[in-house]
TILUMKOL-324606 format. One record per residue: residue in three letters; x, y, z of N, C-alpha, C in turn. Coordinates in Angstrom, 3 decimals, decimal comma. Example, Ala and Ser with C-alpha at 12.3 -4.5 7.8 and 13.67 -1.06 7.14 Angstrom:
% residues 2
 resn     n_px     n_py     n_pz    ca_px    ca_py    ca_pz     c_px     c_py     c_pz
  ALA   13,190   -5,690    7,800   12,300   -4,500    7,800   13,200   -3,300    7,800
  SER   12,850   -2,250    7,080   13,670   -1,060    7,140   12,900    0,030    7,870
END
This chain:
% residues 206
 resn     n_px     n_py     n_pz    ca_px    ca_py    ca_pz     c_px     c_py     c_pz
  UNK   11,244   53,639  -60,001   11,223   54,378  -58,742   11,894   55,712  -58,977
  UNK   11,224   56,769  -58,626   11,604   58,112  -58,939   12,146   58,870  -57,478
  UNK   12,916   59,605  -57,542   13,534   60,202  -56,104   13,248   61,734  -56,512
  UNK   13,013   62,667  -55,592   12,932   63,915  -56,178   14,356   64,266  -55,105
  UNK   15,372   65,214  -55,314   15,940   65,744  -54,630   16,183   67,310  -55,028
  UNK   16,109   67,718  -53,957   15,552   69,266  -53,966   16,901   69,825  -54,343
  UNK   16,988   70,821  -55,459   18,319   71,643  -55,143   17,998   73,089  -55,495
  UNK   18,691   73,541  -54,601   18,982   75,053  -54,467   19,303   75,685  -55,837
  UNK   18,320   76,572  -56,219   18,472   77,371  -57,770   20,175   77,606  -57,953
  UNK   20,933   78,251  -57,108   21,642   79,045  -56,927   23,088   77,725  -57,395
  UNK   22,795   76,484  -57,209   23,439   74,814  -57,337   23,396   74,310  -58,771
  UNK   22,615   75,215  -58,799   21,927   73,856  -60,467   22,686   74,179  -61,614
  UNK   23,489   75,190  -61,667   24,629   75,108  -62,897   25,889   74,046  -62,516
  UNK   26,218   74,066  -60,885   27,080   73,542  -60,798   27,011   72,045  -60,385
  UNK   25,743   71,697  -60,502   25,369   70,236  -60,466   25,164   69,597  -62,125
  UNK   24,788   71,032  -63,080   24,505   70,232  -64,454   25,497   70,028  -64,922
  UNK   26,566   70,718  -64,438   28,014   70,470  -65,001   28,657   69,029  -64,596
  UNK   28,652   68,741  -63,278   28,950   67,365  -62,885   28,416   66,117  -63,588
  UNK   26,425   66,556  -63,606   25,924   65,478  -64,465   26,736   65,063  -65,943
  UNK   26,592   66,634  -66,544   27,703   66,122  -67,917   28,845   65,692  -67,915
  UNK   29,662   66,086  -67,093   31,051   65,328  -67,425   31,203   64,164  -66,676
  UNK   30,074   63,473  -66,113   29,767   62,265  -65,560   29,191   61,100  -66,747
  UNK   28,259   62,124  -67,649   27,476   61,223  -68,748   29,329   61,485  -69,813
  UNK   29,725   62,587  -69,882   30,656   61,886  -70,768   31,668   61,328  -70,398
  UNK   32,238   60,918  -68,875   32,612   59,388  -68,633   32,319   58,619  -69,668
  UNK   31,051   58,158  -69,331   30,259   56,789  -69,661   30,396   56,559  -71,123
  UNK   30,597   58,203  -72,368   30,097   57,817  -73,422   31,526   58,046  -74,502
  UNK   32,003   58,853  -73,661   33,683   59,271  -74,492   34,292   58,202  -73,497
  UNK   35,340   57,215  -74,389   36,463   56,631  -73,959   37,540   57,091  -72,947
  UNK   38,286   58,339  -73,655   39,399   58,681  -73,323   38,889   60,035  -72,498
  UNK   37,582   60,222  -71,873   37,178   61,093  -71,332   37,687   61,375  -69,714
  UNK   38,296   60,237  -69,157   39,175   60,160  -68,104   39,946   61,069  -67,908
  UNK   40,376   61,592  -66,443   41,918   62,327  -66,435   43,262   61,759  -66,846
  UNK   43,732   62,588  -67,656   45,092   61,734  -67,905   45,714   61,351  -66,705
  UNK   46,185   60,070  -67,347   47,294   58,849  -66,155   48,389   59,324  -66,063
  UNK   48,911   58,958  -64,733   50,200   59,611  -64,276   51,318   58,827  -65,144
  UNK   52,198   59,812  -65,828   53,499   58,684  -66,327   53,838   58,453  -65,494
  UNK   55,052   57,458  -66,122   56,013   56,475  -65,011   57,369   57,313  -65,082
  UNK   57,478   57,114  -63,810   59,133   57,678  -63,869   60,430   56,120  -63,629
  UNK   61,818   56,529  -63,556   62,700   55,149  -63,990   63,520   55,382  -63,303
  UNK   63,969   53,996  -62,742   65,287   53,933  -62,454   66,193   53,179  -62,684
  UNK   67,485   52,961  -62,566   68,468   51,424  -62,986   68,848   52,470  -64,479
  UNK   68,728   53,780  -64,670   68,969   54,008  -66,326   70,430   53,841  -66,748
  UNK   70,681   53,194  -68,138   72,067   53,286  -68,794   71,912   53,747  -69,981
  UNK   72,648   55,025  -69,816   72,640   55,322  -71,575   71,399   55,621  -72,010
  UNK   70,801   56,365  -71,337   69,148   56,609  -71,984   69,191   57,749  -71,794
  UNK   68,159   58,698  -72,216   67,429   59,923  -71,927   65,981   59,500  -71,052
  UNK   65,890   60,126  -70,223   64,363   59,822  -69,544   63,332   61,406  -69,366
  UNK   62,155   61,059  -69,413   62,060   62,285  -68,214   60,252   61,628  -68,530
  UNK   59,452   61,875  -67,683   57,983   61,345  -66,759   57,302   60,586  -68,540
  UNK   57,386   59,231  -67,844   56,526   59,026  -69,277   57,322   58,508  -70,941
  UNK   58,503   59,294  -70,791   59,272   59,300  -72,004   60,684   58,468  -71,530
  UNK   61,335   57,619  -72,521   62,527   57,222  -72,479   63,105   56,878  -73,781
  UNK   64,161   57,673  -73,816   65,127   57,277  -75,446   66,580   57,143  -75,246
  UNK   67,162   56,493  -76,377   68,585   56,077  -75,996   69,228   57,323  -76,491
  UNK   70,522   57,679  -75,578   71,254   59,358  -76,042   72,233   59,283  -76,966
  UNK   71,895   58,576  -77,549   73,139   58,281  -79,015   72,911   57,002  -80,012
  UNK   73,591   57,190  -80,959   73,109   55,712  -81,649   73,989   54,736  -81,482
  UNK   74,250   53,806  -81,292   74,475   52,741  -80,772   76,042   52,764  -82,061
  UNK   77,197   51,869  -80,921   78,475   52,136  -81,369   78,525   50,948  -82,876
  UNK   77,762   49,925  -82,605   77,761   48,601  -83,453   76,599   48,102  -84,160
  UNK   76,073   47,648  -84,821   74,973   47,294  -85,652   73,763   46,834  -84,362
  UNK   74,044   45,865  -83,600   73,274   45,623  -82,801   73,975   45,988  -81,368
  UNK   73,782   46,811  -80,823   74,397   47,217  -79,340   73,049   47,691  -78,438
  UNK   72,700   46,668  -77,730   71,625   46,612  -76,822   72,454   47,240  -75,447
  UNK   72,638   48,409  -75,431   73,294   48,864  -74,109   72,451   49,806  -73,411
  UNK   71,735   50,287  -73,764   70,579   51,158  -73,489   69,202   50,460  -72,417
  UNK   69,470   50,601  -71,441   67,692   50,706  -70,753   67,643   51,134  -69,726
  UNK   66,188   50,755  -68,814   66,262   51,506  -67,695   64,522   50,534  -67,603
  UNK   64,097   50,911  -66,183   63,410   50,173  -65,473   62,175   51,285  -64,677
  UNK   60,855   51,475  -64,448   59,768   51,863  -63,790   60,460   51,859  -62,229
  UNK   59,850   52,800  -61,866   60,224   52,974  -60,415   58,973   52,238  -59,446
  UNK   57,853   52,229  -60,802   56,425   51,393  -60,063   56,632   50,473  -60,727
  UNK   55,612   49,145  -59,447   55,057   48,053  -59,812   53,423   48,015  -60,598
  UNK   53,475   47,428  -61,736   51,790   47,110  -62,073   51,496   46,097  -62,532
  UNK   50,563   46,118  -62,679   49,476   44,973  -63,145   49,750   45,769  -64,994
  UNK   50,006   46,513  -65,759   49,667   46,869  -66,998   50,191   47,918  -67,208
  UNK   50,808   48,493  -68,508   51,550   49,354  -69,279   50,572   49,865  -70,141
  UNK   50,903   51,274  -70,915   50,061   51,468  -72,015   51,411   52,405  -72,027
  UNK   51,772   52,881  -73,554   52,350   53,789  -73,942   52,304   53,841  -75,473
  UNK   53,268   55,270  -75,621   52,622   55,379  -77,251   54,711   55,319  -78,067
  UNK   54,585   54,722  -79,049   55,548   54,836  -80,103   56,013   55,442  -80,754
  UNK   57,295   56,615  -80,802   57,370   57,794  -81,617   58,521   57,005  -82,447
  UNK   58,289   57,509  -84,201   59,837   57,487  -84,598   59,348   55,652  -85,289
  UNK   60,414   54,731  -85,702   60,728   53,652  -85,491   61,868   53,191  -85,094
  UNK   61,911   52,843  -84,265   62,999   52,434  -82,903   62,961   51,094  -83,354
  UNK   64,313   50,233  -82,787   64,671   49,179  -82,550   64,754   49,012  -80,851
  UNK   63,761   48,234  -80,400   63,930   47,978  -79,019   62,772   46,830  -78,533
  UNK   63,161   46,549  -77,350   62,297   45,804  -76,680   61,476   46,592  -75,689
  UNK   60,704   46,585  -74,686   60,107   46,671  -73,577   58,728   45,939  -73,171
  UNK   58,392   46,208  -72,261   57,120   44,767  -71,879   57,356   45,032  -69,799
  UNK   56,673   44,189  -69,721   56,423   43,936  -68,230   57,993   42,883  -67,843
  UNK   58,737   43,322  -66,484   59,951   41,895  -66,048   59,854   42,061  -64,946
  UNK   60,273   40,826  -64,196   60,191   40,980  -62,766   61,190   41,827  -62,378
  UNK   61,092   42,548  -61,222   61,965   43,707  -60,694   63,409   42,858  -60,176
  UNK   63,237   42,062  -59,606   64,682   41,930  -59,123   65,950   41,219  -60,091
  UNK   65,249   40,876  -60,947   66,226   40,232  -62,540   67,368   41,099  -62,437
  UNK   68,849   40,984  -62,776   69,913   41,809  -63,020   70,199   41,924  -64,452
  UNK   71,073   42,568  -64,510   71,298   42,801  -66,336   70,144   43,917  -66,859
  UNK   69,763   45,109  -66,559   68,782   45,982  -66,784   68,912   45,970  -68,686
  UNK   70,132   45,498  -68,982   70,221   45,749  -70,749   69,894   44,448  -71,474
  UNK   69,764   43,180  -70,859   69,364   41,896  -71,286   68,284   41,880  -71,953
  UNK   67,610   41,962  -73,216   65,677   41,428  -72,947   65,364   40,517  -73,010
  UNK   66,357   39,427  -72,664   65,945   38,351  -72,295   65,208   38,255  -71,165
  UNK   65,461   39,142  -70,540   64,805   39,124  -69,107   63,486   39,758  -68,755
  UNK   63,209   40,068  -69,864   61,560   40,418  -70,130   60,666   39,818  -70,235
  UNK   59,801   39,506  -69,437   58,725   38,308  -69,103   57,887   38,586  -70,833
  UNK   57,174   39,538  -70,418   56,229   39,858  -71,129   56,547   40,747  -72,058
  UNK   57,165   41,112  -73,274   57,497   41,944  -74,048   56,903   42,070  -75,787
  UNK   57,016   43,593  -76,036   57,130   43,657  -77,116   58,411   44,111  -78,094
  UNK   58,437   43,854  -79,617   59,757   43,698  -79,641   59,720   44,686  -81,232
  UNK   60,293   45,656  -80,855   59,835   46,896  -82,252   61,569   47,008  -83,193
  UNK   61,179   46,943  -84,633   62,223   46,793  -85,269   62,537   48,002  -86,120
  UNK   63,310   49,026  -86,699   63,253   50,131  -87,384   62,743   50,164  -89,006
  UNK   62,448   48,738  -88,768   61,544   48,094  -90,730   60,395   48,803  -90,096
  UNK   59,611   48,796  -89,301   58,328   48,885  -88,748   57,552   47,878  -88,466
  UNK   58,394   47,018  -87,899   57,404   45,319  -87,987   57,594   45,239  -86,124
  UNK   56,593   44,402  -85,491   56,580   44,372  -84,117   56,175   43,174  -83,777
  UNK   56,775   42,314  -82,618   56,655   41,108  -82,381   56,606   40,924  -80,527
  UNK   56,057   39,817  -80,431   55,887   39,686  -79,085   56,640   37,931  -78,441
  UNK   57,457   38,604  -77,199   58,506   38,003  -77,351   58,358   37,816  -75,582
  UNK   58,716   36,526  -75,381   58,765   36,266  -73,814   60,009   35,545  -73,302
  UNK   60,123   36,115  -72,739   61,769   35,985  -72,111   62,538   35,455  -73,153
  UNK   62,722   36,424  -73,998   63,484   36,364  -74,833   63,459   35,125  -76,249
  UNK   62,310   34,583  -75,665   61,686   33,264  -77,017   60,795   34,150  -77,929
  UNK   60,857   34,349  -78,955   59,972   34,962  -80,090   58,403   34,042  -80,424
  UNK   57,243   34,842  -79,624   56,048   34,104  -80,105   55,268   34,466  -81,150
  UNK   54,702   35,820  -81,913   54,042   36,405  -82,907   54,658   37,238  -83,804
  UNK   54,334   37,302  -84,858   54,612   38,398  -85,202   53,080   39,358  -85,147
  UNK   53,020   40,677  -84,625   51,578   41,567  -84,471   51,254   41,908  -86,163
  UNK   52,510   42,479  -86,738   52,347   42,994  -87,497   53,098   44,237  -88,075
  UNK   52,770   45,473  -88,613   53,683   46,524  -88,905   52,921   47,506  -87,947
  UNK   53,596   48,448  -87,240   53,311   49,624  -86,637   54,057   51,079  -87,244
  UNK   53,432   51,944  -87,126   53,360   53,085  -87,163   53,924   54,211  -86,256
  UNK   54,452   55,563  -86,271   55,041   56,417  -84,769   53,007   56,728  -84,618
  UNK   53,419   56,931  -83,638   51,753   57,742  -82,830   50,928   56,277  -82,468
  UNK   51,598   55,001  -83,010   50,596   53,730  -82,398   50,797   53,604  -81,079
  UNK   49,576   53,391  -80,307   49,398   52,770  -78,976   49,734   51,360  -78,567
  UNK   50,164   51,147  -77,591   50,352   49,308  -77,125   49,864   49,149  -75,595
  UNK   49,135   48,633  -75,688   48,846   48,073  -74,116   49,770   46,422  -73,929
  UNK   49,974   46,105  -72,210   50,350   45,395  -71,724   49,878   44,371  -70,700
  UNK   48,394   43,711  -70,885   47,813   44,061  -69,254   47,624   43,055  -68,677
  UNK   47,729   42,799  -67,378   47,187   41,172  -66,712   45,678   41,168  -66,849
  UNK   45,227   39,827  -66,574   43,846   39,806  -66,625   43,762   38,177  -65,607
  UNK   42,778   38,170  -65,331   42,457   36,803  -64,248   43,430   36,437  -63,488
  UNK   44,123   37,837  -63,091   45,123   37,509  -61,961   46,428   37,010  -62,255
  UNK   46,679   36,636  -63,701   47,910   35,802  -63,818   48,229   35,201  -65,254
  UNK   47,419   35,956  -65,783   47,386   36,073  -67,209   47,811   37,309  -68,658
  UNK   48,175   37,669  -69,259   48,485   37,863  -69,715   48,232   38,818  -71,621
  UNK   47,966   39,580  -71,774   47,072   40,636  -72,977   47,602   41,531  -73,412
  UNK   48,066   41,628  -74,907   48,657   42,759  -75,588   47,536   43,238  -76,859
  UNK   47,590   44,689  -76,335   46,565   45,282  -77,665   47,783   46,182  -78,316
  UNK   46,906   46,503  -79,633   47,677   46,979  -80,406   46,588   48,238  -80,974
  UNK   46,991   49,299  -80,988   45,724   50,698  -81,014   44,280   49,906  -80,264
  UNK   43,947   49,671  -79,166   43,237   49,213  -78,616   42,885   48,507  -79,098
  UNK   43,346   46,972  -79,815   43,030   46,189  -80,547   43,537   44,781  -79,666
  UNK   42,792   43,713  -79,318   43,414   42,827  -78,623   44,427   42,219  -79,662
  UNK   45,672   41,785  -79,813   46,183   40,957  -80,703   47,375   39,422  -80,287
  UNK   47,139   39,338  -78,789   47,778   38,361  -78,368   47,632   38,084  -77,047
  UNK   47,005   36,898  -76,699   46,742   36,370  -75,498   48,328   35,314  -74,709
  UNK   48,446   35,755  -73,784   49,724   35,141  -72,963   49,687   33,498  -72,521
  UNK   50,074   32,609  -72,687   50,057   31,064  -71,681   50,584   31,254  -70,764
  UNK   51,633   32,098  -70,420   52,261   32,239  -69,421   51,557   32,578  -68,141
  UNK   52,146   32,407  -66,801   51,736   32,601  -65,590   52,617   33,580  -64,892
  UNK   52,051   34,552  -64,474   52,727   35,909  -63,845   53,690   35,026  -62,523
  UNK   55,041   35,615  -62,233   56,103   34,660  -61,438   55,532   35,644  -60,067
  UNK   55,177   36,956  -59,959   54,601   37,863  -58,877   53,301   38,594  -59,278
  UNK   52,765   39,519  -58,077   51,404   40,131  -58,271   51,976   41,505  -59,114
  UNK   53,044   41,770  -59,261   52,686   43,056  -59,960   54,320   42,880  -60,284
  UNK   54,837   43,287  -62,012   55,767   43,560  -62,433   56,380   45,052  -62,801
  UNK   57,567   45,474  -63,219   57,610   46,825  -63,617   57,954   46,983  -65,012
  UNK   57,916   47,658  -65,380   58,067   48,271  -67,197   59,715   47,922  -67,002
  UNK   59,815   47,539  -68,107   61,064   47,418  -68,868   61,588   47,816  -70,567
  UNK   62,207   48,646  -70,725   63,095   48,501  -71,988   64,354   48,932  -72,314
  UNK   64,636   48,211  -73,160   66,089   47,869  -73,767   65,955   48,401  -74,794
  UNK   67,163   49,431  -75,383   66,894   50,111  -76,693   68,509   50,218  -77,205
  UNK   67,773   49,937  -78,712   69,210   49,520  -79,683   69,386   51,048  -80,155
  UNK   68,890   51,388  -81,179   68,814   52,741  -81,487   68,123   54,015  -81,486
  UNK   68,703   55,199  -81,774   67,802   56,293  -81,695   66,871   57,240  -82,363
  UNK   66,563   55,939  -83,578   65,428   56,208  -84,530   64,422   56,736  -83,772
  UNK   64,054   56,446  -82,815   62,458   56,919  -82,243   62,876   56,206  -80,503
  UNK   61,447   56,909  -80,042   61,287   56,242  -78,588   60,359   55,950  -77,870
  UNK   59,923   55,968  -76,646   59,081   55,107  -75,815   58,530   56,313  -75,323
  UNK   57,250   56,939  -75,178   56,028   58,249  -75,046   55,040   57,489  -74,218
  UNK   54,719   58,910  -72,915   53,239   58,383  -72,735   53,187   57,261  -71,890
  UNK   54,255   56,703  -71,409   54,195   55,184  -70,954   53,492   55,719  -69,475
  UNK   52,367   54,680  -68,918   51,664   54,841  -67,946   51,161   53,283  -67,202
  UNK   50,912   53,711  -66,263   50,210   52,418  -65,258   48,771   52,374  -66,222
  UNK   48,445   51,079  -66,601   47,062   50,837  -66,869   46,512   49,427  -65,852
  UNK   45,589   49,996  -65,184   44,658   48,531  -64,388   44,815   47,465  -64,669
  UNK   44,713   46,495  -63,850   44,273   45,049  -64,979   43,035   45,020  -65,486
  UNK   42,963   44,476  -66,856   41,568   44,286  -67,524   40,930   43,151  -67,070
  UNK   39,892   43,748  -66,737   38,284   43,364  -65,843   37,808   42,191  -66,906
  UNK   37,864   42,391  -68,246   37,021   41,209  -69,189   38,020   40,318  -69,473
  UNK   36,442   38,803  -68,528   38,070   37,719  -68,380   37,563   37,289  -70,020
  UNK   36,428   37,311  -70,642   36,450   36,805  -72,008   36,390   37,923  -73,630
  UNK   37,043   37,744  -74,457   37,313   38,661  -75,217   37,571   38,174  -76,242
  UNK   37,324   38,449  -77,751   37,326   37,874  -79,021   39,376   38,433  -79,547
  UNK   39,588   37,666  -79,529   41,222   37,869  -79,960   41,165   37,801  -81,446
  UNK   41,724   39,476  -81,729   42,445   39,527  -82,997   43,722   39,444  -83,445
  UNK   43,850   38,346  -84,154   45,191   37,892  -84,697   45,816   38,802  -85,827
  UNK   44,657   39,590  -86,271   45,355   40,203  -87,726   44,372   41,785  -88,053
  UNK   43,985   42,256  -89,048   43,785   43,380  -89,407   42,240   43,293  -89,711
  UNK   41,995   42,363  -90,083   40,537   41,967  -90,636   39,715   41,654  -89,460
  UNK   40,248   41,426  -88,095   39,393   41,760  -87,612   38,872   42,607  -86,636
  UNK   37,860   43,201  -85,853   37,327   44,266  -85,785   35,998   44,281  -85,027
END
């Protein structure tokens, strides 16, 4: 079925322009407007500012988890990017938990070490290891079927959750040991729409 719709000569540059950056929606990924960072509150001992959070010194003791701070929004999903190699946690926790420096209290977390190795860790029980990461790697965080649970790794699925979300929407959390590197880029991402998806456990697959 064909529609003709008439347009005005004087229109048609500024309609072919819409068509294209409509077709490259559909065909470029990251062709979207950039997502609003997150801004924080509850901070100790951090540096913040839209998007970005790092600890303002290096830590007094080998392991001194005194450093974090908390999303001022609730979501369904995180995405942010990794500068540096940092020792820290962050992930999705329920908002009203106390102890903002605990990561035990991180439902849903990932758990980055200054070797470059990264693990995924739920309330504070250690479940995977992902693997080694890189500064400039991406991590997503995201619910899916309402109450479930998905971590990618450079848009790579690499760990599916058992767990059951305790509310409809959690806030970003992290806890940071040192000031090797920090937390970039961090943003609200949707929940993911595909309830079925081939899970990669490792590098090989693709």
């Amino acid at each position: 079925i064909f529609f003709r719709i008439p347009v005005v000569a004087a229109d048609a540059p500024a309609l072919m322009h819409k068509l294209a950056f409509a077709l490259l929606l559909l065909v470029v990924p990251g062709a979207w407007p950039q997502a609003t960072m997150l801004n924080w509150m509850d901070a100790v001992n951090v540096i913040t500012s839209p998007g970005s959070i790092r600890r303002d010194g290096a830590p007094v003791a080998p392991y001194n988890w005194s450093a974090a701070a908390m999303s001022t929004l609730t979501m369904e999903g995180v995405g942010f990017t990794i500068r540096g190699l940092p020792t820290l946690y962050c992930g999705l926790s329920v908002e009203s938990r106390p102890l903002r420096t605990n990561f035990n209290f991180i439902d849903f977390a990932l758990q980055f070490s200054s070797s470059g190795f990264v693990n995924v860790a739920e309330m504070g029980h250690w479940r995977k290891l992902i693997g080694r990461y890189h500064s400039g790697d991406t991590f997503k965080i995201i619910r899916y079927l309402k109450s479930k649970t998905r971590f990618y790794h450079n848009d790579r699925l690499v760990y599916e959750s058992g767990l059951v979300w305790h509310k409809d929407s959690l806030r970003f959390h992290a806890v940071l040991n040192t000031a090797a590197g920090y937390i970039d880029k961090a943003h609200h991402t949707p929940e993911d729409p595909r309830p079925r998806l081939r899970t990669c456990w490792d590098a090989t697959c693709t």
